[in-house]
N, C-alpha and C positions, 0 to 999 in steps of 0.2 A: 546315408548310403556310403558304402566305403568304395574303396576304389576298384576294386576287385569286382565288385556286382557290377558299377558301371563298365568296366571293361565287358564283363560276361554281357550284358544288355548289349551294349554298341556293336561286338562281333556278332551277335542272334541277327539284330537289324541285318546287316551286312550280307550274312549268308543267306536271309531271309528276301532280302532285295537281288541278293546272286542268283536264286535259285528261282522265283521270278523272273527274271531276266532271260535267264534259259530258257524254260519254259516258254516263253514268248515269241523267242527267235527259235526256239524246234518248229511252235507250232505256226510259223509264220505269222502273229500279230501284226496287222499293217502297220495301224497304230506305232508300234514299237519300233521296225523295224524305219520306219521314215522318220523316227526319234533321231534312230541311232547314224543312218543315213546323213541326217544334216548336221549332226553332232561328226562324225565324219568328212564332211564337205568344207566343214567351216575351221577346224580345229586340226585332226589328223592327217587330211590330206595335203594340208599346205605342209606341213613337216616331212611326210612320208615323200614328199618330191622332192625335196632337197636330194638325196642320193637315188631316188627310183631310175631304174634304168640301167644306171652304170652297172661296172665288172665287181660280181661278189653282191649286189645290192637282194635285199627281201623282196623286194617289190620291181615290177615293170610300170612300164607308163603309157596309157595306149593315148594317143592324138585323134580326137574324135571332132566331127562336125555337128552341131547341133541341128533334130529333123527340121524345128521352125523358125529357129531363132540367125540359122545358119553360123553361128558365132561357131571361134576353135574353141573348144577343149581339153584338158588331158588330165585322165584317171590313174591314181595309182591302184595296181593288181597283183595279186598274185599270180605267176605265169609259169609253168613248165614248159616245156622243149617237148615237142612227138613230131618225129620224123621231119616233115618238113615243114612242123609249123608250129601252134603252141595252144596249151588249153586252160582257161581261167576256170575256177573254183567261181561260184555266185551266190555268197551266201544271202543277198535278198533277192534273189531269183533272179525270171530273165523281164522284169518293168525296170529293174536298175534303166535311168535315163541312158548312160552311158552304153548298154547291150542292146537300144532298141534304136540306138542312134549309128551304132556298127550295122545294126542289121539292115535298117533302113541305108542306108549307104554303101552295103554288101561290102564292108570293109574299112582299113582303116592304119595309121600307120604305129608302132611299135617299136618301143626305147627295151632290148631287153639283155642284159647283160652285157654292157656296154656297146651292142650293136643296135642300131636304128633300122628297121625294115617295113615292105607296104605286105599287110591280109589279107587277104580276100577272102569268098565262101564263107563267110561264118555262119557257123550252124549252132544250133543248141543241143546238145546230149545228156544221157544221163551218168549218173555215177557209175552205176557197172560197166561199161562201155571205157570211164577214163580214170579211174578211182587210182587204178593202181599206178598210174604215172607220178601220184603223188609221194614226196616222203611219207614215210610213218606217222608223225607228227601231224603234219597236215591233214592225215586221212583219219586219226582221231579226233582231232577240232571238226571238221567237216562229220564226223558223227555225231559228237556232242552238240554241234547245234545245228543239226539236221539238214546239212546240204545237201540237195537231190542235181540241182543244178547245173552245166557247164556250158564254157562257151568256145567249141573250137575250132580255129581260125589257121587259113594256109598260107603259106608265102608267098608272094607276086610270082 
């Protein structure tokens, strides 16, 4: 084989495994999506907290109680600003531990742009309702892998 085919083979896998992947998270695979979840939990989010929260940061950080376990938590998110409160994007829906542990607790406290504040009322909505508070960017990744989801939450 020369090197050329194997390159061609490797990137086919590749998009063939990308393309899959998609698929899977449009179509909600639990499966997959509690793959990617704990691949998340264990790997990305300890990194993603390093700066979550602060002024300029990708990410916020919501401070969550656990329903059973009572233990703290805190999740990195993505978060926009609406009026007086702010609405996350849920690309694994609303069983994310972290959304049924706001809900369950009608609230919760939030790192977001270098301000810390307490939630309340979190609700779950759909996309038409919050789509457009998102950048552009965000609102085609939320297409591309089929987020209907949100979670929006108001000031103390």
């Amino acid at each position: 084989m020369t090197v050329l085919v194997i390159v061609a083979w490797v990137v086919g896998v590749v998009a063939v495994l990308g393309l899959a992947f998609l698929v899977t998270m449009r179509t909600k695979v639990r499966l997959v999506q509690d793959l990617v979840r704990r691949m998340n939990r264990r790997v990305l989010n300890p990194r993603q907290l390093r700066t979550a929260g602060s002024v300029g940061a990708y990410a916020s950080v919501v401070h969550h109680t656990g329903r059973s376990s009572g233990a703290a938590y805190r999740t990195p998110v993505v978060a926009v600003a609406h009026g007086q409160g702010l609405v996350v994007a849920l690309p694994y829906g609303p069983r994310a531990d972290w959304v049924r542990n706001v809900l369950a607790a009608g609230g919760a406290t939030v790192d977001h742009d270098g301000e810390s504040f307490q939630v309340t009322r979190p609700e779950l909505v759909s996309g038409p309702e919050v789509e457009d508070l998102f950048d552009p960017g965000e609102r085609r990744a939320h297409r591309l892998f089929g987020v209907t989801d949100f979670l929006r939450m108001r000031r103390a």
